[in-house]
mmCIF file of the N, C-alpha and C atoms, coordinates in Angstrom:
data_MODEL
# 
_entry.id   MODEL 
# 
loop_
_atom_site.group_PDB 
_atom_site.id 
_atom_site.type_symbol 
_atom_site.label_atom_id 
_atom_site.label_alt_id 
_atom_site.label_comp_id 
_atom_site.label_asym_id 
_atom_site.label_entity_id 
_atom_site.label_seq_id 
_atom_site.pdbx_PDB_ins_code 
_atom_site.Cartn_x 
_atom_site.Cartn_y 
_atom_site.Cartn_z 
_atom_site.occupancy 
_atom_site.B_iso_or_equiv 
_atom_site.pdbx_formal_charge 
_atom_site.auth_seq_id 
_atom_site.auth_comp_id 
_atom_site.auth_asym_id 
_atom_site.auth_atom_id 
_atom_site.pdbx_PDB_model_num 
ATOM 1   N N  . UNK A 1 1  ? -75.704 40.187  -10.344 1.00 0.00 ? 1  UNK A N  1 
ATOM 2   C CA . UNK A 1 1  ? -75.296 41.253  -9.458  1.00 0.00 ? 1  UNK A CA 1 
ATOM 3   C C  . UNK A 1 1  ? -76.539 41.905  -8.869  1.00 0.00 ? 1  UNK A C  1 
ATOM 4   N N  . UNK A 1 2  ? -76.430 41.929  -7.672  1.00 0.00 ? 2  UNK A N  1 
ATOM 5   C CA . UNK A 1 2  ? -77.636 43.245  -6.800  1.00 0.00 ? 2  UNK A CA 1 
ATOM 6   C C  . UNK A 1 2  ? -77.633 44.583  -7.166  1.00 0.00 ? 2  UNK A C  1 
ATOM 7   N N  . UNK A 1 3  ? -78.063 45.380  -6.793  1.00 0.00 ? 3  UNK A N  1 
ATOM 8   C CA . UNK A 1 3  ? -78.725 47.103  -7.051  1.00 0.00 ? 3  UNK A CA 1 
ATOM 9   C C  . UNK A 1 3  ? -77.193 47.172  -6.314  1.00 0.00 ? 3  UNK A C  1 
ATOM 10  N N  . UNK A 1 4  ? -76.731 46.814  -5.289  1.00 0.00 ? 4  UNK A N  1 
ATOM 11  C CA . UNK A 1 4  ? -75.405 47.499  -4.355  1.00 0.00 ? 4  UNK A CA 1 
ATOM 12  C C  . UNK A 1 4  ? -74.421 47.041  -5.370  1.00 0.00 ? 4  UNK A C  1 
ATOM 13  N N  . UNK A 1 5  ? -74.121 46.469  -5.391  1.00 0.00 ? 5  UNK A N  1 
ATOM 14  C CA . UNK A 1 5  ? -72.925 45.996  -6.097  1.00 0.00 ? 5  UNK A CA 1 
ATOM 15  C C  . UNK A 1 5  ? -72.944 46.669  -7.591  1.00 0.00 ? 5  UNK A C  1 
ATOM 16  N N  . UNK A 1 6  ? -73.470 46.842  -7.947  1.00 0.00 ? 6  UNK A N  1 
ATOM 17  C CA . UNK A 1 6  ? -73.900 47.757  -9.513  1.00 0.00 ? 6  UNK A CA 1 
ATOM 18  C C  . UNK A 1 6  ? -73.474 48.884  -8.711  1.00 0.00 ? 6  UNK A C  1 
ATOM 19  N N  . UNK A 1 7  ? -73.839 49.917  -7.654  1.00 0.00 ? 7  UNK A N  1 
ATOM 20  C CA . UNK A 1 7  ? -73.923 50.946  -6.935  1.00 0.00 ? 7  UNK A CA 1 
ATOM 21  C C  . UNK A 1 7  ? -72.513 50.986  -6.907  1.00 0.00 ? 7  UNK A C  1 
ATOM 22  N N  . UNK A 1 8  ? -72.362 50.452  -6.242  1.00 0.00 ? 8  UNK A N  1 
ATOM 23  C CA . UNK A 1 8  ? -70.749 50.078  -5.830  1.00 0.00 ? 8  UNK A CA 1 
ATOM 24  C C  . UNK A 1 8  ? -69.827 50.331  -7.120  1.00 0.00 ? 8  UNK A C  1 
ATOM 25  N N  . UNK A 1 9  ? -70.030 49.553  -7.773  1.00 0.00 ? 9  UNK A N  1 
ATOM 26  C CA . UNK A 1 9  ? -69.464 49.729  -9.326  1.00 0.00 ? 9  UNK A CA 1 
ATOM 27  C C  . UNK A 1 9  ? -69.292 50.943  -9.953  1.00 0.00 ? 9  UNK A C  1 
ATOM 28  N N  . UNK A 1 10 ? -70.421 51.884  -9.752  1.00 0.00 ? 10 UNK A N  1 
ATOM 29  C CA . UNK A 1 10 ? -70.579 52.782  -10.762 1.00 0.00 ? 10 UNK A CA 1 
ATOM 30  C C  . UNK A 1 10 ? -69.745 54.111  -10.034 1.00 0.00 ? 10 UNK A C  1 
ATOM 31  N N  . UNK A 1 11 ? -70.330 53.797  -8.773  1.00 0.00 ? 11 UNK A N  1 
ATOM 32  C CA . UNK A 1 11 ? -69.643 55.129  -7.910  1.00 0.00 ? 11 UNK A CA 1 
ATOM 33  C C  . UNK A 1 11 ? -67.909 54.772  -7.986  1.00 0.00 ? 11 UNK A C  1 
ATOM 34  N N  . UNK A 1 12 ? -67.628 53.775  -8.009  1.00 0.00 ? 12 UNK A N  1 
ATOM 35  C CA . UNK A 1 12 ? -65.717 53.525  -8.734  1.00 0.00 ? 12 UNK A CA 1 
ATOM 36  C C  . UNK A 1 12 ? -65.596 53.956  -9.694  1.00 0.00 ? 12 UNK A C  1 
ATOM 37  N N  . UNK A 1 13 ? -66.514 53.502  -10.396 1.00 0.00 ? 13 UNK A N  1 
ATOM 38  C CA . UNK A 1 13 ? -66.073 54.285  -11.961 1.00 0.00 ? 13 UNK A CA 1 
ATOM 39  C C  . UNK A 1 13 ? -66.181 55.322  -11.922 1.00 0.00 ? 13 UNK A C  1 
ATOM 40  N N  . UNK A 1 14 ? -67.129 56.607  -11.136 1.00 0.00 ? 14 UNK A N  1 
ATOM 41  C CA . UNK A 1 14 ? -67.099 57.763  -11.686 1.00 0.00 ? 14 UNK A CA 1 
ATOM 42  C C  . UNK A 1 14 ? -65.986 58.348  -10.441 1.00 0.00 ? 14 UNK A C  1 
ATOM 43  N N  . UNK A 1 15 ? -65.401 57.611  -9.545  1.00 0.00 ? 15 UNK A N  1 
ATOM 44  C CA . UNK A 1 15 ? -64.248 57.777  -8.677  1.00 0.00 ? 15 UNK A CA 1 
ATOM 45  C C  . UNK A 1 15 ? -62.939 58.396  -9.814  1.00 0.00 ? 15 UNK A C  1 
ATOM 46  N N  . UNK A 1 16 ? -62.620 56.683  -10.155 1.00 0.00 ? 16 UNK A N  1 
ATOM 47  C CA . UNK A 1 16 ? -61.584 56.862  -10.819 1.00 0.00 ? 16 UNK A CA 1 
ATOM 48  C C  . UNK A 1 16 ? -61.643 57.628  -12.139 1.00 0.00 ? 16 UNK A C  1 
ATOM 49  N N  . UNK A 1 17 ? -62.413 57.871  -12.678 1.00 0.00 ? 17 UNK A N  1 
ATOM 50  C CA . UNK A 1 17 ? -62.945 58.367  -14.219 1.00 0.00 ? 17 UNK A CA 1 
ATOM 51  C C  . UNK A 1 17 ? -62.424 60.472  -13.269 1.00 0.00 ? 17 UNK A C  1 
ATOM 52  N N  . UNK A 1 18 ? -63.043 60.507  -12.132 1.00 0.00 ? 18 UNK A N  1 
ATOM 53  C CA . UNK A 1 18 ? -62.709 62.255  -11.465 1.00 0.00 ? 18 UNK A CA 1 
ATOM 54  C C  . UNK A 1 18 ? -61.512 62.225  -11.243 1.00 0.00 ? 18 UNK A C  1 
ATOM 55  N N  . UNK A 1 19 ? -60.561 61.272  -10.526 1.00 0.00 ? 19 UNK A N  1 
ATOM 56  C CA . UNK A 1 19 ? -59.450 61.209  -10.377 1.00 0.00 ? 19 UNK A CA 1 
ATOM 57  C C  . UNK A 1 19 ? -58.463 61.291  -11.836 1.00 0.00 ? 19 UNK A C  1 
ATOM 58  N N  . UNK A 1 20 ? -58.815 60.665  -12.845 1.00 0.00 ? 20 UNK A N  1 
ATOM 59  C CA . UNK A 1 20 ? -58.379 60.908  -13.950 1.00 0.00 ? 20 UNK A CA 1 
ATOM 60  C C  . UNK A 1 20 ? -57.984 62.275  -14.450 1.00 0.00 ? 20 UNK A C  1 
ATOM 61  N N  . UNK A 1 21 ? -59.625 62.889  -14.337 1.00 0.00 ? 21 UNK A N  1 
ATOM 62  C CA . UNK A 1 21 ? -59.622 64.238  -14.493 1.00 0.00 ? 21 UNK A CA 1 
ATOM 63  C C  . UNK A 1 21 ? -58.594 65.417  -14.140 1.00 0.00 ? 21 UNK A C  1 
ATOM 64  N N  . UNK A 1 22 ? -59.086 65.289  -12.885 1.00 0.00 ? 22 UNK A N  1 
ATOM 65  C CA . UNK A 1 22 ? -58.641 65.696  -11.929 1.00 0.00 ? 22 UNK A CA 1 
ATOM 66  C C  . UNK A 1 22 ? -56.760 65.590  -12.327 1.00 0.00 ? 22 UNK A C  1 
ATOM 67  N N  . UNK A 1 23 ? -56.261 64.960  -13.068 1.00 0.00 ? 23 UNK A N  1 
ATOM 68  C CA . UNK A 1 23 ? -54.455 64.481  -12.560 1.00 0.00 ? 23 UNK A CA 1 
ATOM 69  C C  . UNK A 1 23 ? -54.487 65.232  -13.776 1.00 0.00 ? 23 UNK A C  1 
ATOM 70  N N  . UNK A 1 24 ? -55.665 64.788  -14.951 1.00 0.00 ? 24 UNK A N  1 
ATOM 71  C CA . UNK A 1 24 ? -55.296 65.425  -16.114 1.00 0.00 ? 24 UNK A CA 1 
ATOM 72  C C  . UNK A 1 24 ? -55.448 67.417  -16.719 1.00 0.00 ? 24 UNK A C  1 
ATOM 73  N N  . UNK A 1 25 ? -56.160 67.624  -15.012 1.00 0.00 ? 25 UNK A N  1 
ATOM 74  C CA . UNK A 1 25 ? -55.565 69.276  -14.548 1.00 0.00 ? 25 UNK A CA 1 
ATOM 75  C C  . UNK A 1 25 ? -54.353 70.086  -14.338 1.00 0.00 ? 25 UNK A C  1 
ATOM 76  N N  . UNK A 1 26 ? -54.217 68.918  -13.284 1.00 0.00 ? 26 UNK A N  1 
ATOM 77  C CA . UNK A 1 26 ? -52.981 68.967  -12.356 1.00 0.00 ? 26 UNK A CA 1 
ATOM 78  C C  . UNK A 1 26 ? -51.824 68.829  -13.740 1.00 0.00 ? 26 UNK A C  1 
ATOM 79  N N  . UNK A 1 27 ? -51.909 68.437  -14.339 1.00 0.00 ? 27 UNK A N  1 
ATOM 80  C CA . UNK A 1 27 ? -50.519 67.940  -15.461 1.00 0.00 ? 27 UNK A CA 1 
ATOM 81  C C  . UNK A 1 27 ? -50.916 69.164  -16.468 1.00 0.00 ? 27 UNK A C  1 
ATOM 82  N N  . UNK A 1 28 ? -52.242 69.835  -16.787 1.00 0.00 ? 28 UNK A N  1 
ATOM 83  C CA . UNK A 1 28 ? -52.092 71.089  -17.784 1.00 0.00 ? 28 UNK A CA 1 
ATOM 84  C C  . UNK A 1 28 ? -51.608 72.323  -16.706 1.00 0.00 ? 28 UNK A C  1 
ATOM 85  N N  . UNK A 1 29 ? -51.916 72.155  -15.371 1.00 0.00 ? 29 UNK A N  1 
ATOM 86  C CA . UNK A 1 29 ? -51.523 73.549  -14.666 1.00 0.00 ? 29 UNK A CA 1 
ATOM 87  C C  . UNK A 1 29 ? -50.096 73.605  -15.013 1.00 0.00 ? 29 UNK A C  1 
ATOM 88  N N  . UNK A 1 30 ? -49.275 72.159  -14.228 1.00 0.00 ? 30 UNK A N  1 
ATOM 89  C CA . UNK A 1 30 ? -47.937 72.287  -14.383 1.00 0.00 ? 30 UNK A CA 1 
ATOM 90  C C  . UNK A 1 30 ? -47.282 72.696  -15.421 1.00 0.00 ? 30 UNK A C  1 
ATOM 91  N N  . UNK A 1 31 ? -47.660 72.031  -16.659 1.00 0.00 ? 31 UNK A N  1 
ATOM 92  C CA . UNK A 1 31 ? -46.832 72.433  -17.552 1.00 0.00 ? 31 UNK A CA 1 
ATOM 93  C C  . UNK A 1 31 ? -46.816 73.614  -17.822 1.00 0.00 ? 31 UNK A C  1 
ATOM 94  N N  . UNK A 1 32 ? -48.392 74.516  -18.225 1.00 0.00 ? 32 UNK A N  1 
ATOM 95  C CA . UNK A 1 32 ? -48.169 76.108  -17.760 1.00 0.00 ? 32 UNK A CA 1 
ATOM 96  C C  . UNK A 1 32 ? -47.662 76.572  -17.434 1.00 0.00 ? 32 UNK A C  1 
ATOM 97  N N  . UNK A 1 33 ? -47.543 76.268  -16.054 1.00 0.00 ? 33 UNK A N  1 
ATOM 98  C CA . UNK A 1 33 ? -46.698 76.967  -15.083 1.00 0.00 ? 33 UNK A CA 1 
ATOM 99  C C  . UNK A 1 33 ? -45.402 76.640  -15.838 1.00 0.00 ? 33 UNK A C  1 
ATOM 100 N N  . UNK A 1 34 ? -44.813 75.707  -15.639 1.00 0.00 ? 34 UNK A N  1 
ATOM 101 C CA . UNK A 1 34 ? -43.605 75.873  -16.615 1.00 0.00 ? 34 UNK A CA 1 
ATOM 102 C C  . UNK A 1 34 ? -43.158 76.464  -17.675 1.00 0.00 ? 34 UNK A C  1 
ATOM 103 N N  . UNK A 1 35 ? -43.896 76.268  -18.432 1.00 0.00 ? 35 UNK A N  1 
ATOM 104 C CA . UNK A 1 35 ? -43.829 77.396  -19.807 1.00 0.00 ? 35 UNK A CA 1 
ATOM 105 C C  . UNK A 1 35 ? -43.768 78.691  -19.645 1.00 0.00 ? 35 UNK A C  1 
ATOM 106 N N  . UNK A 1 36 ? -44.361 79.257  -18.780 1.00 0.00 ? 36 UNK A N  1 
ATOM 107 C CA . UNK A 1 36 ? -44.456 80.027  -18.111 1.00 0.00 ? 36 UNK A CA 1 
ATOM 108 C C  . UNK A 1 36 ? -43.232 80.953  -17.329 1.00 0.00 ? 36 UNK A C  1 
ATOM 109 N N  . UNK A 1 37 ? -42.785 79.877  -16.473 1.00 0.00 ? 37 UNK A N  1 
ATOM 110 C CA . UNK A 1 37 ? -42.140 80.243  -15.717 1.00 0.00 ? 37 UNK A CA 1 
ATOM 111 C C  . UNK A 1 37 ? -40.215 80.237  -16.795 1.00 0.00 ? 37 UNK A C  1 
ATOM 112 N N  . UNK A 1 38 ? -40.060 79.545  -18.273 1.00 0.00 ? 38 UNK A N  1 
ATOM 113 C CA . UNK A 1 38 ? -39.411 79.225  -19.101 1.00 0.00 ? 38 UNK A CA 1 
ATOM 114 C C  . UNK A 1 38 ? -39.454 80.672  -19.948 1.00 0.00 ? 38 UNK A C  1 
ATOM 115 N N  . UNK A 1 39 ? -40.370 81.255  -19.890 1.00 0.00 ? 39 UNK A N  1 
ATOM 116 C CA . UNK A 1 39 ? -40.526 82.499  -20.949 1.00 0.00 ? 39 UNK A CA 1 
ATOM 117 C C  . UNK A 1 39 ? -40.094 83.567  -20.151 1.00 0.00 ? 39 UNK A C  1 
ATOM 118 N N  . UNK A 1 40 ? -40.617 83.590  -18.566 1.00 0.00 ? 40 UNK A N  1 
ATOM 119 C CA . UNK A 1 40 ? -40.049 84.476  -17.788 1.00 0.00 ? 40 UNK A CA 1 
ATOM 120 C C  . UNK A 1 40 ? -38.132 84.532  -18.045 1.00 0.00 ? 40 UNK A C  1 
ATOM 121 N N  . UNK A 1 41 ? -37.919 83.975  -17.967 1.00 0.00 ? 41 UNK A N  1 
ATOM 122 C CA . UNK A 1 41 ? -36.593 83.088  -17.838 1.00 0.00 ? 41 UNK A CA 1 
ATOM 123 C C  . UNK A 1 41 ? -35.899 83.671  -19.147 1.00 0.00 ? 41 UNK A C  1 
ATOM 124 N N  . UNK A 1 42 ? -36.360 82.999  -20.302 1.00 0.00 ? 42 UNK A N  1 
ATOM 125 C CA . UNK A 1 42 ? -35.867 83.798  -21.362 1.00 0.00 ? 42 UNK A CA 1 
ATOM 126 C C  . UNK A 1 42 ? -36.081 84.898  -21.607 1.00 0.00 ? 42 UNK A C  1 
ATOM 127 N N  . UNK A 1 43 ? -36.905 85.861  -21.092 1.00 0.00 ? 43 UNK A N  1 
ATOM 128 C CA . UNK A 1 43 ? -36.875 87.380  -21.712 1.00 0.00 ? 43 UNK A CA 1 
ATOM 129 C C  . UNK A 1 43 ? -36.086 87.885  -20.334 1.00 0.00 ? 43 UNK A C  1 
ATOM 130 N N  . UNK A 1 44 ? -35.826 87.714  -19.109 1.00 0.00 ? 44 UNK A N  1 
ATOM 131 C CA . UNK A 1 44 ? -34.810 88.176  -18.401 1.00 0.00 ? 44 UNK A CA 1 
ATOM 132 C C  . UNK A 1 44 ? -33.527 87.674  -19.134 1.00 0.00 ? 44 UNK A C  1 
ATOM 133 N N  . UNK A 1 45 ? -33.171 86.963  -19.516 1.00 0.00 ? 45 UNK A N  1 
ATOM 134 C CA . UNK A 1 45 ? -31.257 86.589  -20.567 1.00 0.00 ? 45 UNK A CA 1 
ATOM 135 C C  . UNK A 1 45 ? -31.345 87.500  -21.608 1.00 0.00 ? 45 UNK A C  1 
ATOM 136 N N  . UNK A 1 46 ? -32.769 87.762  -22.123 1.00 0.00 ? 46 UNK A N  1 
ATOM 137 C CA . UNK A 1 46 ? -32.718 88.828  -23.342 1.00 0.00 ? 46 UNK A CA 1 
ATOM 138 C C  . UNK A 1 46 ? -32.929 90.150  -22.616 1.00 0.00 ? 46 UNK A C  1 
ATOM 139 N N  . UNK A 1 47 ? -33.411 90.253  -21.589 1.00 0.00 ? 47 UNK A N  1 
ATOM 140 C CA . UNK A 1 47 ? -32.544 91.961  -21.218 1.00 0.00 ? 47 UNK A CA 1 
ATOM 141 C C  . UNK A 1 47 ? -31.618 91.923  -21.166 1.00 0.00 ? 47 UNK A C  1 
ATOM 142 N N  . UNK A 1 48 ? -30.708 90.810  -20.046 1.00 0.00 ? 48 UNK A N  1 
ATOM 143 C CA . UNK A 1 48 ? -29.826 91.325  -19.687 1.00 0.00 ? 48 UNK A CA 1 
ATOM 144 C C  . UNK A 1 48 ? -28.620 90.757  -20.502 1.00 0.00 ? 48 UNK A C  1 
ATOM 145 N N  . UNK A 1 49 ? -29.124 90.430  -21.996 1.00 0.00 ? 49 UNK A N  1 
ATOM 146 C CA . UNK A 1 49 ? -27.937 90.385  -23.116 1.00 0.00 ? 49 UNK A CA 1 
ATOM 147 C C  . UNK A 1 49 ? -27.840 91.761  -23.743 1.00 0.00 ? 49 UNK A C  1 
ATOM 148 N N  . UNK A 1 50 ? -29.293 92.689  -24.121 1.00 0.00 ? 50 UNK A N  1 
ATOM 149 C CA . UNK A 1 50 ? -29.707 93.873  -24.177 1.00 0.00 ? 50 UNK A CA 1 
ATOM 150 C C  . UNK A 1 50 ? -28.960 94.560  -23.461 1.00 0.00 ? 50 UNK A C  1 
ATOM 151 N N  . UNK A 1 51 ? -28.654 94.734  -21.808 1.00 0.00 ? 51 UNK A N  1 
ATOM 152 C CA . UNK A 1 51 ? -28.362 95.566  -21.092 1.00 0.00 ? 51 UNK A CA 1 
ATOM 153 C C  . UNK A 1 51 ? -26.632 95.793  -21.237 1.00 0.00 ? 51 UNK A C  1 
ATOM 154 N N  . UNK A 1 52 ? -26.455 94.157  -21.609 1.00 0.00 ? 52 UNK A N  1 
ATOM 155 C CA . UNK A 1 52 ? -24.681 94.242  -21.826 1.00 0.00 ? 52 UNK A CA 1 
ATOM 156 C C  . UNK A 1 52 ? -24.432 94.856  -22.728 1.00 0.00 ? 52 UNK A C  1 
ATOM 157 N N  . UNK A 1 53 ? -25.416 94.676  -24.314 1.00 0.00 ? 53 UNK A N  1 
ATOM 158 C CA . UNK A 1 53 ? -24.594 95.198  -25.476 1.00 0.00 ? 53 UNK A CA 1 
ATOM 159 C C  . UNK A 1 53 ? -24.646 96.540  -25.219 1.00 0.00 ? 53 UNK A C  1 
ATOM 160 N N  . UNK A 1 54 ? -25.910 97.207  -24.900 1.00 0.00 ? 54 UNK A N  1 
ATOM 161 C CA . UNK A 1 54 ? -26.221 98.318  -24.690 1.00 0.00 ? 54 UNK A CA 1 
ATOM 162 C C  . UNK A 1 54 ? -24.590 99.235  -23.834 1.00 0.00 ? 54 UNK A C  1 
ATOM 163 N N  . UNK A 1 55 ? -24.342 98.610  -22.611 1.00 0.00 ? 55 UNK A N  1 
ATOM 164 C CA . UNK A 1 55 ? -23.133 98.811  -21.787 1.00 0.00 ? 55 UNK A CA 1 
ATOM 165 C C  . UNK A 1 55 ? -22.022 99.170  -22.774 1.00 0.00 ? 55 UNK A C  1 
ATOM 166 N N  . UNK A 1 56 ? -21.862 97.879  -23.421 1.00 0.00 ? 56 UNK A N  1 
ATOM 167 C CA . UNK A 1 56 ? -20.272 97.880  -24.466 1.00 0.00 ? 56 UNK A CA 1 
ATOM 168 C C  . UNK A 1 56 ? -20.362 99.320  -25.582 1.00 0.00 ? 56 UNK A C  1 
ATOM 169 N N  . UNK A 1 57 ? -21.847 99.871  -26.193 1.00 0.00 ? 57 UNK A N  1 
ATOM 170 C CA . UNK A 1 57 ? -22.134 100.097 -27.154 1.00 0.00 ? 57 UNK A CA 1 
ATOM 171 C C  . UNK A 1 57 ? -21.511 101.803 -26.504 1.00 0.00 ? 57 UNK A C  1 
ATOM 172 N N  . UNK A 1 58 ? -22.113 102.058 -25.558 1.00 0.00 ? 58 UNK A N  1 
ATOM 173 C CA . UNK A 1 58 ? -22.005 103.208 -24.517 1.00 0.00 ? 58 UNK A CA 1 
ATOM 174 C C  . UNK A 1 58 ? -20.402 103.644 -24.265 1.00 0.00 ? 58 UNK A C  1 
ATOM 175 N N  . UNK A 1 59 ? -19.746 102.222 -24.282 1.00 0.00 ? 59 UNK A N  1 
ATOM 176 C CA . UNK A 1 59 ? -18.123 102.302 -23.700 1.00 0.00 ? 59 UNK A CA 1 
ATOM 177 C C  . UNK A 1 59 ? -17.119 102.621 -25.075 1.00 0.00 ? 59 UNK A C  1 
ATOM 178 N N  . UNK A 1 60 ? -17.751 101.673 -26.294 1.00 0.00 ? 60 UNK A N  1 
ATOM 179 C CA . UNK A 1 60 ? -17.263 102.056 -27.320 1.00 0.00 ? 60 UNK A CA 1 
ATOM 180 C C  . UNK A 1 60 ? -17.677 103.724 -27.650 1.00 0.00 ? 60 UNK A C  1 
ATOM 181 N N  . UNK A 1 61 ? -18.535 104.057 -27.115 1.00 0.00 ? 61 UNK A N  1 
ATOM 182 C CA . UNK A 1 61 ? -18.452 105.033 -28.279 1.00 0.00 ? 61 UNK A CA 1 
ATOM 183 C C  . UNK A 1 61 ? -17.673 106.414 -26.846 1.00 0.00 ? 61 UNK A C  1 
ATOM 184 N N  . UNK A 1 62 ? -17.771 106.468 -25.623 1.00 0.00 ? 62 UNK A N  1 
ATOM 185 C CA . UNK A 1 62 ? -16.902 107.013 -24.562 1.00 0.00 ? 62 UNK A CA 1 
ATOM 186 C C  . UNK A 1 62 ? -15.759 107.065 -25.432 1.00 0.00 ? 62 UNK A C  1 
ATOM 187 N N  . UNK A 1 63 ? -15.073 105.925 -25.708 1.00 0.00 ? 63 UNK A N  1 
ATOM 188 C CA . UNK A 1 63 ? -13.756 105.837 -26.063 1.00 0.00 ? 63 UNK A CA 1 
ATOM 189 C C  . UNK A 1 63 ? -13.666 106.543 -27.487 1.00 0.00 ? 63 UNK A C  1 
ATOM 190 N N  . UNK A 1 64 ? -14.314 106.227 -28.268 1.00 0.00 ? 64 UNK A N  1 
ATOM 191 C CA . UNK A 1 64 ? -14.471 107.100 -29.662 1.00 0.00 ? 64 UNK A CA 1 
ATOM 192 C C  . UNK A 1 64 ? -14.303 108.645 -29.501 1.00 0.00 ? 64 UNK A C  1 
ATOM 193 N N  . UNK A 1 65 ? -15.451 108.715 -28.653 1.00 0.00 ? 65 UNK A N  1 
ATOM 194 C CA . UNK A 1 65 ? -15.601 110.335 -28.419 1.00 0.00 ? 65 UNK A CA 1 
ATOM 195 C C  . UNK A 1 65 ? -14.068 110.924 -27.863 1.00 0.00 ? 65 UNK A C  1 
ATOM 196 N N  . UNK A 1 66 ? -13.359 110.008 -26.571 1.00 0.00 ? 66 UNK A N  1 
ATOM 197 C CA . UNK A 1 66 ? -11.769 110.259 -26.018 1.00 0.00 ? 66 UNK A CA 1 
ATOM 198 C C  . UNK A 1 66 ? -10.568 110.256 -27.300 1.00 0.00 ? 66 UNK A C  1 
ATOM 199 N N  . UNK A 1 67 ? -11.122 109.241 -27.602 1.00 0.00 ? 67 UNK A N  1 
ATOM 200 C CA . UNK A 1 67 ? -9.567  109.236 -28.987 1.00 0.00 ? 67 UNK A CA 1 
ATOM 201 C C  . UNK A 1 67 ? -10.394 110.367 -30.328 1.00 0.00 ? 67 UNK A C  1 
ATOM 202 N N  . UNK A 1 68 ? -11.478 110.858 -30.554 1.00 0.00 ? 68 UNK A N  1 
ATOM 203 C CA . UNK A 1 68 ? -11.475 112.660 -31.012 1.00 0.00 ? 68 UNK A CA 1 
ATOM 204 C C  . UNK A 1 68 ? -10.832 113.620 -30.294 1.00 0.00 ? 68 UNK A C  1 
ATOM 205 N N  . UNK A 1 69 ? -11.266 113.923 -29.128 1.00 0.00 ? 69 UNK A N  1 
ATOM 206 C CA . UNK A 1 69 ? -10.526 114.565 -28.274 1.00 0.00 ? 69 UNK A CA 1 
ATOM 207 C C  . UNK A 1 69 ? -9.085  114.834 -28.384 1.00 0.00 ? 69 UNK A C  1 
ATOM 208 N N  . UNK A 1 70 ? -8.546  113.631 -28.109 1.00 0.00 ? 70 UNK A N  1 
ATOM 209 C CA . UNK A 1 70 ? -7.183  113.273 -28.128 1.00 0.00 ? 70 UNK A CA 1 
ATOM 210 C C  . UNK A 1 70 ? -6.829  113.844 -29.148 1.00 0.00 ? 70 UNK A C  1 
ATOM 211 N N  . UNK A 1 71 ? -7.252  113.693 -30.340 1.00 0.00 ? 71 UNK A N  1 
ATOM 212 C CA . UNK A 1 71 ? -6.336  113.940 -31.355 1.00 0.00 ? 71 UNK A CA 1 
ATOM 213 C C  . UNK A 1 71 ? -6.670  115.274 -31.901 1.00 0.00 ? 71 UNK A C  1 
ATOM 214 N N  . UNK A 1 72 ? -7.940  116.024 -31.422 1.00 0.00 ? 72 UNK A N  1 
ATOM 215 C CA . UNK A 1 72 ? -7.754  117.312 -32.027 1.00 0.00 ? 72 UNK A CA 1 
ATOM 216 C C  . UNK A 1 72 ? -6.892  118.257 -31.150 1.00 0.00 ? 72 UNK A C  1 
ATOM 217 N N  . UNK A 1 73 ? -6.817  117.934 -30.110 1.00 0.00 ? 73 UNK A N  1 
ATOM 218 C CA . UNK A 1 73 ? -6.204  118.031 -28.935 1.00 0.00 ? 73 UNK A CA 1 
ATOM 219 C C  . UNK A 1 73 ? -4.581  118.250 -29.575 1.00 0.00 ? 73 UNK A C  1 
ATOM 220 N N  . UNK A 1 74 ? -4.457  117.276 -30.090 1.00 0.00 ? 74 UNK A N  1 
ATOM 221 C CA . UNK A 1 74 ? -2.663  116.619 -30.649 1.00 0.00 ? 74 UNK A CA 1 
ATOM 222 C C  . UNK A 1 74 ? -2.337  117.688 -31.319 1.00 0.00 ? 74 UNK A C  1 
ATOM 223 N N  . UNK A 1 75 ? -3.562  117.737 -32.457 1.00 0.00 ? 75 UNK A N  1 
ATOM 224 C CA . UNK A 1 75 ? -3.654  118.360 -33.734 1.00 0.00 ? 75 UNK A CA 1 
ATOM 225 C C  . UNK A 1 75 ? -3.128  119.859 -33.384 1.00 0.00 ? 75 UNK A C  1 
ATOM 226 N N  . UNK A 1 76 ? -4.344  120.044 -32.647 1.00 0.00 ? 76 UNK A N  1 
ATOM 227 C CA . UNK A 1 76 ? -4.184  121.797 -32.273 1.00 0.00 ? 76 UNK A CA 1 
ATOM 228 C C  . UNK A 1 76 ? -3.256  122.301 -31.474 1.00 0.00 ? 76 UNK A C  1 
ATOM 229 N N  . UNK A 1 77 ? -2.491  121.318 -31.047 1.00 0.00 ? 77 UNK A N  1 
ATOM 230 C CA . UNK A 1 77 ? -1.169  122.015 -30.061 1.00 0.00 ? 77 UNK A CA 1 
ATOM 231 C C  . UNK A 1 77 ? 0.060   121.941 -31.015 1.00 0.00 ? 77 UNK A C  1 
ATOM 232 N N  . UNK A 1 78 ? -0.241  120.912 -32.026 1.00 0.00 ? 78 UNK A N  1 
ATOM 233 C CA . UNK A 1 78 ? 1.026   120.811 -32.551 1.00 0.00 ? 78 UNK A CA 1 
ATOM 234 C C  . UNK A 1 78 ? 0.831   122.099 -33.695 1.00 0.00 ? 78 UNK A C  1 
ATOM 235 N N  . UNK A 1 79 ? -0.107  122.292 -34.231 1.00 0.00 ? 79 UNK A N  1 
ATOM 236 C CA . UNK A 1 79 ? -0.202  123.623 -35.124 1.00 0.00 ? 79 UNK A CA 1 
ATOM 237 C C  . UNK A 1 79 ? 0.180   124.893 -34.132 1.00 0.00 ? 79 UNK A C  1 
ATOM 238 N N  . UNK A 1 80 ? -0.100  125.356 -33.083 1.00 0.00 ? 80 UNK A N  1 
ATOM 239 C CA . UNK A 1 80 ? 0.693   126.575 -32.174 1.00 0.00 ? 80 UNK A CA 1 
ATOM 240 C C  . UNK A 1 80 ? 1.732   126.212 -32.111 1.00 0.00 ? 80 UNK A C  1 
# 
């Protein structure tokens, strides 16, 4: 082989050897980003499972507080 052809050779190899690199970036960004974008994802379902119970917890106890009412309500009219 000549000085070019060795030349030739080496500058491929360190071609494909950057290109390697290079994909093997590109494939840690993505998945990041995914993981990423997967955690976002799950802590919005965990508010807004948070935000529901929270809702129900609020409605149950509305209604708790109405059926006291109610019944001292009952209570105290039926004693006059």
């Amino acid at each position: 082989m000549d000085n070019l052809s060795q030349g030739i050779t080496i500058v491929v190899g360190v071609a494909i050897s950057l290109a390697i690199v290079a994909i093997g970036i590109i494939s840690l960004f993505l998945n990041y980003r995914n993981k990423r974008l997967q955690a976002i994802q799950e802590t919005e379902k965990m508010q807004a499972a948070f935000n529901q119970q929270l809702l129900q917890s609020q409605l149950e106890m509305q209604e708790h507080t109405s059926n006291m009412i109610s019944a001292e309500i009952h209570d105290n009219v039926g004693q006059i």
